[in-house]
C-alpha positions in Angstrom: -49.8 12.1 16.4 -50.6 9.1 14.5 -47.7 6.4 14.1 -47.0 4.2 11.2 -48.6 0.8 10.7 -46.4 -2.3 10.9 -48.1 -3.7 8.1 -46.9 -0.5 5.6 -43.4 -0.9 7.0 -43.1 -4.6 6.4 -45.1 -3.7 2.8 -42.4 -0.9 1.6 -39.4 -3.6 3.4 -40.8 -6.1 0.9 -41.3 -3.9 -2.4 -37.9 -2.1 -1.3 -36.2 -5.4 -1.4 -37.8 -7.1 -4.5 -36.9 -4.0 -6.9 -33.3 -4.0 -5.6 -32.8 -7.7 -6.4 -34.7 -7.4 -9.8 -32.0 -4.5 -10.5 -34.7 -1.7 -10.5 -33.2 0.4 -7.6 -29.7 0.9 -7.4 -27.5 -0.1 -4.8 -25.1 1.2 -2.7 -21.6 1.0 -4.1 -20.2 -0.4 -0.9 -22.3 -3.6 -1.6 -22.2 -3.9 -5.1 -18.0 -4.8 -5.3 -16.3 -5.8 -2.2 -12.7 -5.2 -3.8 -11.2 -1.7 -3.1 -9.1 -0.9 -6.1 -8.1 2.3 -5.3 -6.9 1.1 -1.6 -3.0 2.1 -1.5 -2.7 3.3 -5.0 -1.3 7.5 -5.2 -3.9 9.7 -5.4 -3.1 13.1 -6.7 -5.3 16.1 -6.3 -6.1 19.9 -7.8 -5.0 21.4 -4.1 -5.3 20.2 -1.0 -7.4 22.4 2.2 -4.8 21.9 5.2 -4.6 18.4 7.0 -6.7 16.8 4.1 -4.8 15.3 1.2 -5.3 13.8 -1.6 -3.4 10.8 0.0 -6.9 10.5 2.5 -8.6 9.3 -0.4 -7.0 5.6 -0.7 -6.4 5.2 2.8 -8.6 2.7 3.6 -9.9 4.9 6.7 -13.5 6.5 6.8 -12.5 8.5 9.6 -10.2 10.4 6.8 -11.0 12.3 3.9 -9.6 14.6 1.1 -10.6 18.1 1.1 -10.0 20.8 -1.4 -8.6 24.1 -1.3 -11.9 26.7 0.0 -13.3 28.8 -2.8 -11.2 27.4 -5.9 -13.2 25.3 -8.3 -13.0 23.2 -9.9 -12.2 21.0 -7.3 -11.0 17.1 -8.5 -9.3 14.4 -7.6 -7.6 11.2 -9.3 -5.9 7.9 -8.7 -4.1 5.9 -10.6 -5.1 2.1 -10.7 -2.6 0.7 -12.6 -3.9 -0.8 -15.2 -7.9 -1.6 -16.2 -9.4 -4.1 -14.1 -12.7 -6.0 -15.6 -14.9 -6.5 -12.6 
């Protein structure tokens, strides 16, 4: 099996990187706001799939997560931030 060069890694590195910082690629939400405005607010959901509330979803906690009831869609949930924040 033949491997990859080094030289086409460090090429796609290089073009990966210049069309995220001209704005052509996204990028991932966890780096584009450092603020968490949904941390601590209520959460309210459409149902709820046993230990998995809606409250999972503002926890702060990526071990935790909402999850909604099994064969009922649609399936959504909401939090309330308060008030509109401009970022």
């Amino acid at each position: 099996m033949r491997g990859t060069h080094p030289s086409r890694r460090l090429g796609a590195g290089l073009l990966t990187a210049g069309l995220i910082s001209l704005g052509l690629l996204p990028v991932p939400a966890q780096a584009a706001a450092d603020t968490n405005l949904a941390l601590g607010r209520a959460a309210t959901a459409g149902g709820a799939n046993g230990g998995y509330p809606a409250s999972n979803v503002t926890d702060g906690s990526q071990q935790s997560y909402w999850e909604g009831p099994l064969g009922s869609f649609p399936q959504w949930v909401q939090v309330d931030l308060g008030t509109q924040v401009d970022l």
